[in-house]
N, C-alpha and C positions, 0 to 999 in steps of 0.2 A: 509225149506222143509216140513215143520209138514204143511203149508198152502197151500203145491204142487209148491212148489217156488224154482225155480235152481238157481239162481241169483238175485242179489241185485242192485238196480238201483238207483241213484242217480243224481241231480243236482245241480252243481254249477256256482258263477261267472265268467269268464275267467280271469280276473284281482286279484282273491281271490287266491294269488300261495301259504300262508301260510296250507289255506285247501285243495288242489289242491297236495300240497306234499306229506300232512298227509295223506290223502285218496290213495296218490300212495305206499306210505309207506304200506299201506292196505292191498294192490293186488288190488285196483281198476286201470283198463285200459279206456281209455279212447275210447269212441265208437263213438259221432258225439257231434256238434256242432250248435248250435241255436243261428244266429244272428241278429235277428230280436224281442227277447225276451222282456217284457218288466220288466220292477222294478219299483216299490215308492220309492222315495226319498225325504227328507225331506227340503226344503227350507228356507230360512228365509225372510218375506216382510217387512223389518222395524219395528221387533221385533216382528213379529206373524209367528210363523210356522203354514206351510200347506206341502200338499206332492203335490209331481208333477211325474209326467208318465214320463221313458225315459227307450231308448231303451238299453240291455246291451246282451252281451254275454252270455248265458249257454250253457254248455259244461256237458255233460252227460257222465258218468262213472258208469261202472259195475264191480260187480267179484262174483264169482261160491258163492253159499252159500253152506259150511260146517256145519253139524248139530254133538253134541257129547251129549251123552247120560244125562240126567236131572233126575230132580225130579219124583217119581215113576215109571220110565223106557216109560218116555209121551215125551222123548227129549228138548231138548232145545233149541231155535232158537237162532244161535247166527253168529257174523260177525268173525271167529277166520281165 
């Protein structure tokens, strides 16, 4: 809110449900879906990595930002 910001925006993998719980555990809800997204991934050619381009799921999550009172009465940004 100190930045004019009502909500928090984030992305994740769809297949990451470890982070995916955590962030619901949060109060983040889930708003929409990118499947067409891409990622690096790292491969192995017969003992040399490189990275290679593949397509994965992000799934985009928000939730309101709460501000509570900080250091010299300037707030404190936070995710509570």
């Amino acid at each position: 809110r100190g930045w004019g910001q009502e909500e928090l925006l984030l992305l994740v993998e769809e297949g990451n449900e470890p982070a995916i719980k955590l962030y619901r555990n949060m109060g983040y809800k889930n708003v929409w879906a990118d499947p067409t997204a891409k990622a690096s991934m790292p491969v192995d050619f017969g003992g040399n990595t490189a990275m290679q381009t593949v397509t994965v799921t992000n799934v985009a999550m928000k939730k309101p930002i709460r501000t509570k009172p900080g250091l010299l009465g300037m707030g404190f940004f936070g995710i509570f």
